[in-house]
C-alpha positions as CSV (number, residue, x, y, z in Angstrom):
1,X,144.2,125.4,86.8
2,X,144.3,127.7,89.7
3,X,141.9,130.0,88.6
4,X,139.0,126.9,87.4
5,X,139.6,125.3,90.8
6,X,138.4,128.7,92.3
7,X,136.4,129.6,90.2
8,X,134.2,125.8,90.7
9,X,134.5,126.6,94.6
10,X,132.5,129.6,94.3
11,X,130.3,128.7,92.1
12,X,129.6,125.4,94.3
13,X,129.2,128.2,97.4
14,X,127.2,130.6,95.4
15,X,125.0,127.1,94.7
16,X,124.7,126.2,98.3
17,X,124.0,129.8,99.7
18,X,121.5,129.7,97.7
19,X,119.4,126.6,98.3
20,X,116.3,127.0,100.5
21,X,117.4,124.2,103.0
22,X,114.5,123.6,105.5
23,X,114.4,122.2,108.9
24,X,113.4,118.5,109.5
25,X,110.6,118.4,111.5
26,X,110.8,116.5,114.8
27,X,107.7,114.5,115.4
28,X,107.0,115.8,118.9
29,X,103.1,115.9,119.2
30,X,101.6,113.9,121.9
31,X,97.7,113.2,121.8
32,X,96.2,111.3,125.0
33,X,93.5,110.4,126.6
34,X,90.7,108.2,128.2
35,X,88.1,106.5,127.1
36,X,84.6,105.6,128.8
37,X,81.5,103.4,127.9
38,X,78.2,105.8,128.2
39,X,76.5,102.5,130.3
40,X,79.3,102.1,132.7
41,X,81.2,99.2,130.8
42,X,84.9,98.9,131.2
43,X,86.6,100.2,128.8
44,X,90.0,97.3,128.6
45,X,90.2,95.8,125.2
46,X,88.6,98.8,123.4
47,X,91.2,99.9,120.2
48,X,91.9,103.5,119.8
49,X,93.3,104.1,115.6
50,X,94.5,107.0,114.9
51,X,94.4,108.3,111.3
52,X,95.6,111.0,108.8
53,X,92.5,113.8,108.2
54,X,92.6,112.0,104.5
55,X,91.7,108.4,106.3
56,X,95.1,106.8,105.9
57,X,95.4,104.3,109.2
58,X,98.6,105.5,111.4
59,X,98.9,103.8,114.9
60,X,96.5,101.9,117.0
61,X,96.5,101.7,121.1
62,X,94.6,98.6,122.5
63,X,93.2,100.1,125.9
64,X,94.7,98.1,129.3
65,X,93.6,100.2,132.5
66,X,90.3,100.6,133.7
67,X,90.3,104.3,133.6
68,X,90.8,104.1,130.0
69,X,94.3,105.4,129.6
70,X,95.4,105.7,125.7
71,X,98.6,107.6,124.1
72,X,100.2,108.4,120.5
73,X,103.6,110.1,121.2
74,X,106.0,111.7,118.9
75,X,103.5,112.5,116.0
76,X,104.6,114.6,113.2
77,X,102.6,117.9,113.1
78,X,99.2,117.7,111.3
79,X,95.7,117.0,111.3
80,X,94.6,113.7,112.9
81,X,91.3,111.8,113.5
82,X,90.4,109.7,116.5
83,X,88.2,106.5,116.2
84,X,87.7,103.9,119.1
85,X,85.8,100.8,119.2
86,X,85.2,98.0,121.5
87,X,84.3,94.1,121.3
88,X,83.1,93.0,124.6
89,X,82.1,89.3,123.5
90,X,85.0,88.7,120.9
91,X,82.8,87.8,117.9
92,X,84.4,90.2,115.2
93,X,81.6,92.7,115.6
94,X,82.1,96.1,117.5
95,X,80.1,96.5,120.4
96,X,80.5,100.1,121.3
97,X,82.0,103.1,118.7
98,X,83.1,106.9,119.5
99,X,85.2,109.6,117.8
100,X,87.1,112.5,119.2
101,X,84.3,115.2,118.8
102,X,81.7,113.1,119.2
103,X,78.9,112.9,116.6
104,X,80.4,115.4,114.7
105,X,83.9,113.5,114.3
106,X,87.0,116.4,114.5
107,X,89.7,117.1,113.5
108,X,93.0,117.3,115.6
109,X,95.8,119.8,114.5
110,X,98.8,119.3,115.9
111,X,101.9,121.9,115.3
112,X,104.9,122.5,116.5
113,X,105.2,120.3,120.2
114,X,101.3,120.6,120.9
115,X,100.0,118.2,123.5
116,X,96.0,117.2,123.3
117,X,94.1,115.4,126.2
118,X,91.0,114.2,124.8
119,X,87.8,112.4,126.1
120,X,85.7,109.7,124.0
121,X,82.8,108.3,125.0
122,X,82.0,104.8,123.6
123,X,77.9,104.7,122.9
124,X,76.5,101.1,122.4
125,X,76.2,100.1,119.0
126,X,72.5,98.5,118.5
127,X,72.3,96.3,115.9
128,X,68.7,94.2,115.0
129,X,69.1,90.6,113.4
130,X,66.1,88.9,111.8
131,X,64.1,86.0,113.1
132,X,63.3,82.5,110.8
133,X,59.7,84.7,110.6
134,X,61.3,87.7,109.1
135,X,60.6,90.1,112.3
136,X,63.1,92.4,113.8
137,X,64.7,91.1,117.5
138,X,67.1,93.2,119.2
């Protein structure tokens, strides 16, 4: 009995020794930043969403200062997109859009404890709605 007790000990030591146990990652990425309206409008009430790269939805920061101040703290490392959009007369319809990067939309990779300040600037969104006569107003 002696012997199969030490002879499962080892065994169940030779198992663990040889597992390939990982650390757990800490989310400890920060991105930050402000946003503006191109035309001088206020930023407060614009919605920053952050996403995965892939387009999943993560976290959203409804903007509250007049200098535009958004956070996401303690994000897992990896890559991120940055939309924001603002509704200025509360009908449903966004008023002003940007991305981080600008027209060309990036990526954010974050690793490790990385910190990212980041700008947007929100460009008016024109949109045209037809007249009874079929003509274009804006």
């Amino acid at each position: 009995m002696k012997k199969l007790t030490i002879f499962l000990l080892f065994s169940i030591l030779l198992l663990i020794n040889s597992c390939d146990i990982q650390p757990i990652s800490v989310p400890n990425n920060r991105i930050y930043g402000t946003l503006s309206c191109n035309d001088g409008t206020s930023p407060v009430g614009a919605i920053v969403s952050l996403e995965t790269s892939a387009g999943f939805p993560l976290s959203t920061y409804s903007v509250s200062s007049l200098d535009g101040y958004f956070s996401f703290d303690n994000l897992s490392s990896g890559d991120y997109k940055i939309y924001a959009s603002l509704d200025i007369n509360s009908d449903g319809v966004d008023d002003y859009s940007g991305t981080y990067g600008g027209d060309s939309s990036k990526i954010a990779t974050l690793f490790g404890a990385d910190t990212l300040s980041i700008n947007i600037v929100l460009k008016r969104i024109v949109t045209y709605a037809k007249n009874s006569l079929g003509s274009r107003n804006r």
